[in-house]
Legacy VTK file of the C-alpha trace (Angstrom):
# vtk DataFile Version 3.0
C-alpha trace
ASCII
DATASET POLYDATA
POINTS 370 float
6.629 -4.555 4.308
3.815 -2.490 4.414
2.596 -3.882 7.337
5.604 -2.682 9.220
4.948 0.931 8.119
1.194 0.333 9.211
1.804 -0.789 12.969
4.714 2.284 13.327
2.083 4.728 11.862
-0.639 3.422 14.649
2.024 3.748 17.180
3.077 6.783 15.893
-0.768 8.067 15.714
-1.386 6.931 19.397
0.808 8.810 21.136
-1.719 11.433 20.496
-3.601 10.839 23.744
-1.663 10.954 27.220
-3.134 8.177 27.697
-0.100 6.351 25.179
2.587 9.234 25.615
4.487 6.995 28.017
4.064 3.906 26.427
7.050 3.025 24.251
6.505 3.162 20.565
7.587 -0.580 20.393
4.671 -1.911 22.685
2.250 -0.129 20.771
3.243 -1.274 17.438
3.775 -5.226 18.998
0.078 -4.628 20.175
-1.572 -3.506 16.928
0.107 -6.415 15.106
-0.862 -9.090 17.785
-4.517 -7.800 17.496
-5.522 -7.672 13.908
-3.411 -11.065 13.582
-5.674 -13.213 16.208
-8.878 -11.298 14.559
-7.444 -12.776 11.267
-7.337 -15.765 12.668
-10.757 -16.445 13.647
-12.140 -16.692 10.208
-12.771 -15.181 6.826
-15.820 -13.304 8.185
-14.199 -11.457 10.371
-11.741 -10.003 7.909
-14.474 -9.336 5.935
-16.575 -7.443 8.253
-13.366 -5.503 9.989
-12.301 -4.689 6.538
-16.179 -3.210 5.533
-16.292 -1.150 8.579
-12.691 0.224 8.374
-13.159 0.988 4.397
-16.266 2.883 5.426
-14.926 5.236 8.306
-12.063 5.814 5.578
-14.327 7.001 2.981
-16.726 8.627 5.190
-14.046 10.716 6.299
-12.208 11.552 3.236
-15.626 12.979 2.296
-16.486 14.581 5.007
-13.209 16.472 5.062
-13.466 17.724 1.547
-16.973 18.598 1.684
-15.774 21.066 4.985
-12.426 22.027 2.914
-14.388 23.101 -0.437
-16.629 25.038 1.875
-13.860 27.241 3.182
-12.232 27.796 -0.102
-15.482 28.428 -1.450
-16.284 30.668 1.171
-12.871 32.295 1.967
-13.373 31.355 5.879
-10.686 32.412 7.845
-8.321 29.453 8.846
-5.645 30.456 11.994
-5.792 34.297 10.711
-6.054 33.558 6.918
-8.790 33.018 4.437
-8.401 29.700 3.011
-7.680 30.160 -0.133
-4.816 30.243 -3.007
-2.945 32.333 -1.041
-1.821 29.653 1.423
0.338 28.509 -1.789
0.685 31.929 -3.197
2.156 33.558 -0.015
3.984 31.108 1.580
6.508 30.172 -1.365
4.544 28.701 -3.845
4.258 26.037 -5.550
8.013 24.729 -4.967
8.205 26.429 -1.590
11.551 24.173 -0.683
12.797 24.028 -3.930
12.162 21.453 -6.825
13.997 18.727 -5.429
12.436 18.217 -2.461
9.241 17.188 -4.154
11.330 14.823 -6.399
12.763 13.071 -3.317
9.515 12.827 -1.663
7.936 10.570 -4.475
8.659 7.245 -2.488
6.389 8.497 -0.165
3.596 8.823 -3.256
4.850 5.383 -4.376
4.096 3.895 -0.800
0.621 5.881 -1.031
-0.182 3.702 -4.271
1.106 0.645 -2.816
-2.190 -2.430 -4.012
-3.271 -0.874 -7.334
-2.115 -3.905 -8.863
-4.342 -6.162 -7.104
-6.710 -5.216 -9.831
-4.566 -7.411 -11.715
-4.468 -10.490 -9.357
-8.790 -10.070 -9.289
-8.689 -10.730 -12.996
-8.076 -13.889 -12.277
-10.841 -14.621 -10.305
-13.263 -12.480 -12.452
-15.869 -13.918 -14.550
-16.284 -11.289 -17.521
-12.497 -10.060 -17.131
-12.416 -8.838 -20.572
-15.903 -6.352 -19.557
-15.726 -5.946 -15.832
-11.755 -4.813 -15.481
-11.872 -1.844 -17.865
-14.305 -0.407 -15.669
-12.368 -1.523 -12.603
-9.122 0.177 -14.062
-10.981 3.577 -15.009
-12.918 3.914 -11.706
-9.354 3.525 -9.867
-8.190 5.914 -11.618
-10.966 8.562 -11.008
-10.664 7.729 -7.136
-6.980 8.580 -7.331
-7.391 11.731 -8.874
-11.088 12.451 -6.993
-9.693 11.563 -3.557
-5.960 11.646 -2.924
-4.893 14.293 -5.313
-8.176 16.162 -4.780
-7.318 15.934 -0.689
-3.529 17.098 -1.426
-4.698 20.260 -3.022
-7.421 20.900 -0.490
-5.491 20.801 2.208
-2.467 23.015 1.087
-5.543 25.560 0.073
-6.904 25.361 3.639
-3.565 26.025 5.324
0.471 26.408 4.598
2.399 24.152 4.855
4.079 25.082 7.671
1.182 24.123 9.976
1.688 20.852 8.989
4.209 18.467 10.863
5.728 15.077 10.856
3.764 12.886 12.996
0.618 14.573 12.960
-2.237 13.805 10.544
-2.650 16.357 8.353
-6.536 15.900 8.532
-5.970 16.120 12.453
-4.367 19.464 12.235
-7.072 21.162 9.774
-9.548 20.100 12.076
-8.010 21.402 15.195
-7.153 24.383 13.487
-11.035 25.566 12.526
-11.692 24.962 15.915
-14.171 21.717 15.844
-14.749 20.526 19.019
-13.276 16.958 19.500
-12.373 17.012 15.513
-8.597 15.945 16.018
-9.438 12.978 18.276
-11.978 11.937 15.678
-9.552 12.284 12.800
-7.076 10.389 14.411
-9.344 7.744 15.278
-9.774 7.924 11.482
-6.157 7.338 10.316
-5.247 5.072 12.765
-8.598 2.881 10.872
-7.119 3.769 7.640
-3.987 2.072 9.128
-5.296 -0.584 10.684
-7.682 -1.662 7.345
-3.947 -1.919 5.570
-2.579 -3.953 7.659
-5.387 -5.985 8.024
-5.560 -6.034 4.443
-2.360 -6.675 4.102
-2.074 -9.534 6.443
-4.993 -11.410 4.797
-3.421 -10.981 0.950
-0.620 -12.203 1.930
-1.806 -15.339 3.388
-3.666 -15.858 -0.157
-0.381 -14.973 -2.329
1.487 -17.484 -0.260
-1.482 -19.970 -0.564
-0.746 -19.531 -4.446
3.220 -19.898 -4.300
2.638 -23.022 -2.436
0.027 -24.534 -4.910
2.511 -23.460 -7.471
5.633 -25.102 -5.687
7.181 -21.810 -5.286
6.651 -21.739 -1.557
6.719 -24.389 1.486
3.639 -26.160 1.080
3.134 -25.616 4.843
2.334 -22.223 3.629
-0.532 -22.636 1.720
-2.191 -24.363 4.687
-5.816 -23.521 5.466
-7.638 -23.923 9.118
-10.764 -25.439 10.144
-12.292 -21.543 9.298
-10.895 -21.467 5.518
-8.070 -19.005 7.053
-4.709 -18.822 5.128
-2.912 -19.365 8.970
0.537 -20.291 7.272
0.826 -17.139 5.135
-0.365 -15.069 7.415
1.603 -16.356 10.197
4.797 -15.645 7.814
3.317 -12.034 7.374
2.933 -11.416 10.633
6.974 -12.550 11.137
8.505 -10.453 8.554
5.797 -7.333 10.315
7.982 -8.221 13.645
11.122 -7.037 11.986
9.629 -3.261 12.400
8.497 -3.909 16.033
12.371 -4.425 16.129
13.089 -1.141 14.316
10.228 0.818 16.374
13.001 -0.393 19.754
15.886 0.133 18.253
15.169 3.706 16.459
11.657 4.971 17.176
12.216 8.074 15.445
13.597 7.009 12.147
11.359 3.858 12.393
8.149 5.267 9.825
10.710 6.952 7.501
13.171 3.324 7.490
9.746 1.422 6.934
8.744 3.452 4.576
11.986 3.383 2.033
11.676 -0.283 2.683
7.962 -0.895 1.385
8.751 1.485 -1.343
11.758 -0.721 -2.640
9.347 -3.361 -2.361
6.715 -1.483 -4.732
9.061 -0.738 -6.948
10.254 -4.333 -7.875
6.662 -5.361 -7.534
5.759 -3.578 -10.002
9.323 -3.491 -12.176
7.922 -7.527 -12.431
5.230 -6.921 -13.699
5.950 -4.438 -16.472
8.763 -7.175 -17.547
6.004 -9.911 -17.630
3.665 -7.740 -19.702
6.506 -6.899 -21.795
7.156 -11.054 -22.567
3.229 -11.403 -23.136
3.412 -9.494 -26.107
6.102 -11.283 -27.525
4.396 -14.082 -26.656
0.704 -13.475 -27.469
-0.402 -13.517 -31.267
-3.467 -11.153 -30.578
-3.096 -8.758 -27.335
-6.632 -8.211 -26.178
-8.882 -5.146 -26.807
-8.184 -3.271 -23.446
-4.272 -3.077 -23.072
-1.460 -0.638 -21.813
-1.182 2.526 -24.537
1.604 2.657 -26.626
3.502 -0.149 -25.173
6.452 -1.437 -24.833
7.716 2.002 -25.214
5.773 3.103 -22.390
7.330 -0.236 -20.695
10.327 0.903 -20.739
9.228 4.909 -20.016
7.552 3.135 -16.363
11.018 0.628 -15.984
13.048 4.197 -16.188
10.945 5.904 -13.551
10.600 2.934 -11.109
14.951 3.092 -11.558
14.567 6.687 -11.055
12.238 6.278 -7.415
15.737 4.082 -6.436
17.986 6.385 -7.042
15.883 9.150 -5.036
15.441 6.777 -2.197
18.793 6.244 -1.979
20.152 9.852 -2.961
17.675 11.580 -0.251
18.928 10.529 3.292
21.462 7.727 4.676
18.891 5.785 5.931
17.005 5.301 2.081
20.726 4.748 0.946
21.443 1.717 3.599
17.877 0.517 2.082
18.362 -0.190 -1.032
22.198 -1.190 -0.299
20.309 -3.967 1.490
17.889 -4.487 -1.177
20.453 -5.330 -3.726
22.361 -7.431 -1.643
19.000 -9.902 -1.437
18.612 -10.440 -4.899
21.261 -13.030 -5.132
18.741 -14.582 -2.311
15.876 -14.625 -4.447
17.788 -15.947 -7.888
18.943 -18.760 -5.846
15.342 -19.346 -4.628
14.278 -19.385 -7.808
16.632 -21.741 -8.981
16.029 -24.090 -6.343
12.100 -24.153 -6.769
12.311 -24.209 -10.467
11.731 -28.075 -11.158
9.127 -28.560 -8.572
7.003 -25.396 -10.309
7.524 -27.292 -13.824
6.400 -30.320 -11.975
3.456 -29.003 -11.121
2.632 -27.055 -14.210
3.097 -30.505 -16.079
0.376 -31.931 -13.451
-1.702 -28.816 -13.976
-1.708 -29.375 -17.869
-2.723 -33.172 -17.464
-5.722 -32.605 -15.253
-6.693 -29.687 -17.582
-6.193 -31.677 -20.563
-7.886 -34.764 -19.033
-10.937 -32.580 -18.517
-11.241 -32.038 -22.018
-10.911 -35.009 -23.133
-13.410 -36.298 -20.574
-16.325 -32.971 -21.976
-15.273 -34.311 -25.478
-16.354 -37.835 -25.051
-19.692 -36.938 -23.326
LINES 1 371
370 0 1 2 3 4 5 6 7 8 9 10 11 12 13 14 15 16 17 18 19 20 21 22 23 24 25 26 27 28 29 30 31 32 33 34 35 36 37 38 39 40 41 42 43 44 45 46 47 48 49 50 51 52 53 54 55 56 57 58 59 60 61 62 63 64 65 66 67 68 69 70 71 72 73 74 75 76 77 78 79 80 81 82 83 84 85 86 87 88 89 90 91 92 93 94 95 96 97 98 99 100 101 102 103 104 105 106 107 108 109 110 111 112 113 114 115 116 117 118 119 120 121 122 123 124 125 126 127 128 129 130 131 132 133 134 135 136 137 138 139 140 141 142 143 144 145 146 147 148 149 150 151 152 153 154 155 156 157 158 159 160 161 162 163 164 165 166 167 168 169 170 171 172 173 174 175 176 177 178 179 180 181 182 183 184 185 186 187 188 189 190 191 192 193 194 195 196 197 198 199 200 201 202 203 204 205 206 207 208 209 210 211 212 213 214 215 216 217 218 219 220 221 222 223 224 225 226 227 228 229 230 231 232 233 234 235 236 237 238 239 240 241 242 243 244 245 246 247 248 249 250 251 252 253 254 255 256 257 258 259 260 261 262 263 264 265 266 267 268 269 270 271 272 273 274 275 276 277 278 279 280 281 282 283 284 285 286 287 288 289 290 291 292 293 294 295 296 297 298 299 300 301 302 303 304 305 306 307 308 309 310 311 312 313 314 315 316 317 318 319 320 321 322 323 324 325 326 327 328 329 330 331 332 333 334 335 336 337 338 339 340 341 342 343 344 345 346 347 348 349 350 351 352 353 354 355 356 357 358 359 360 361 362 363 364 365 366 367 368 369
């Protein structure tokens, strides 16, 4: 789902230039897609090396722009007739310049924004040292979050109000252009539209390795964990790509409501991502007899704290416009889908759980005797 909200944004974020004005949104968005698929396609290297380079105009940026923010706090430059400053917040309405509930309804935005935290998780598996190397992980993720998104939030509503901001516009874009930089918007929306494009490439290639797993698990067609001749993941990523043609869809059909209808959608999808796995660490420590040293404070009551708020984000979504409503309507009306698909997959997983057990316990056996 994310990957629909990623080829609307670089549609969206195109449209910048006359050059793409007159293109329809749909094309665009059809284009992105049919791009970083075939580059997936070629081989693991290739993801790799789009996914360094992207990752590294991201961060470059992210820096750059705070480094030039913090300078005109610091300095109290004048931004479009005002220093930048606390008063941009102070002046202009405050904090809650809308109102409190505004900011409440705009949390499945945030939600989307955190969307692949818990990919830590799925790495643990394939770490050597888990029980030394993820603490670290965990901490540093957290330190970015509050270092580089909420640090960029509050830098940018310091450098300008927030009514110079609007709805498909970067905000970076619009601080630059506003201090005057020559060329600075085009460069900052080359930037985002990287930022978007490393997500969906991202998101494309994770996806073909999750589906890899379902299928070696018997939760998935096995056609879908099917490698090519350049160690690939074609069939999940060719599924990916599929489901990311349902926004090209939405892009034709309702170009203006297509990033906010992408959006709610993804978020849903966070939401029971993550509702999963809070119920799954909830079982493993019923199940465990000795929870390891790093582990979630205070739990399960803080289980059940993050169940309540992921319920809450719902309710918002579907409480703040018709469109978020007809989302999660939808949403609900799947899960008989997925119970069903459970149901019907559930012998051949046991199956191959009991075959996973043998071979593991044949191994033993085999280490014992030598």
């Amino acid at each position: 789902m994310t990957g629909i909200a990623d080829t609307t944004a670089i549609a969206i974020y195109l449209k910048f230039w006359n050059l793409f004005s007159d293109i329809p949104q749909w094309v665009l968005a059809l284009a992105a897609l049919v791009i970083v698929l075939l580059l997936n396609l070629i081989s693991v290297r290739v993801f790799g090396e789009m996914e360094f380079w992207f990752a590294m105009i991201k961060i470059a940026a992210i820096c750059l722009f705070m480094a030039v923010a913090i300078f005109f706090v610091v300095t109290g430059r004048i931004v479009v007739d005002q220093p930048a400053g606390f008063a941009n917040i102070a002046e202009h309405g405050g904090i809650f310049p809308m109102g409190f509930l505004p900011l409440v309804v705009v949390i499945s935005g945030v939600v989307f924004a955190y969307f692949g935290i818990e990919l830590i998780g799925t790495a643990a598996g394939e770490t050597k040292d888990a029980e030394k190397e993820m603490p670290k992980a965990v901490n540093s993720v957290i330190w970015r979050i509050i270092v580089f998104y909420c640090g960029s939030v509050m830098l940018l509503a310091l450098v300008l109000p927030y009514t110079a901001y609007s709805a498909g516009v970067s905000p970076f874009v619009t601080f630059f252009d506003s201090i005057g930089v020559p060329s600075a918007g085009t460069i900052m929306n080359l930037v985002v539209i990287t930022a978007a494009l490393s997500s969906l490439n991202a998101g494309l290639y994770s996806t073909g390795r999750t589906m890899r797993t379902m299928a070696r698990a018997g939760t998935a067609p096995e056609m879908l964990g099917a490698f090519n001749k350049r160690g690939v993941p074609f069939g999940g990523i060719a599924l990916n790509s599929t489901v990311v043609l349902i926004g090209v869809v939405i892009n034709y059909l309702a170009p203006g409501k297509a990033f906010d209808i992408a959006l709610n959608m993804t978020a849903i999808c966070v939401v029971v991502n993550w509702a999963f796995t809070i119920v799954c660490h909830m079982r493993m420590i019923k199940a465990v007899e000795e929870r390891p040293a790093f582990r979630m404070p205070w739990a399960p009551v803080t289980n059940w704290i993050t169940l309540g708020f992921l319920v809450l984000i719902v309710i918002l979504i579907a409480a703040g416009s018709w469109d978020g409503f007809l989302t999660v309507v939808a949403s609900v009306c799947t899960v008989p889908l997925f119970v069903l698909g459970w149901y019907a997959t559930r012998g051949q997983v046991e199956k191959r759980r009991a075959e996973h057990a043998r071979v593991i316990a044949e191994k033993q056996e085999s280490v014992i005797e030598v």
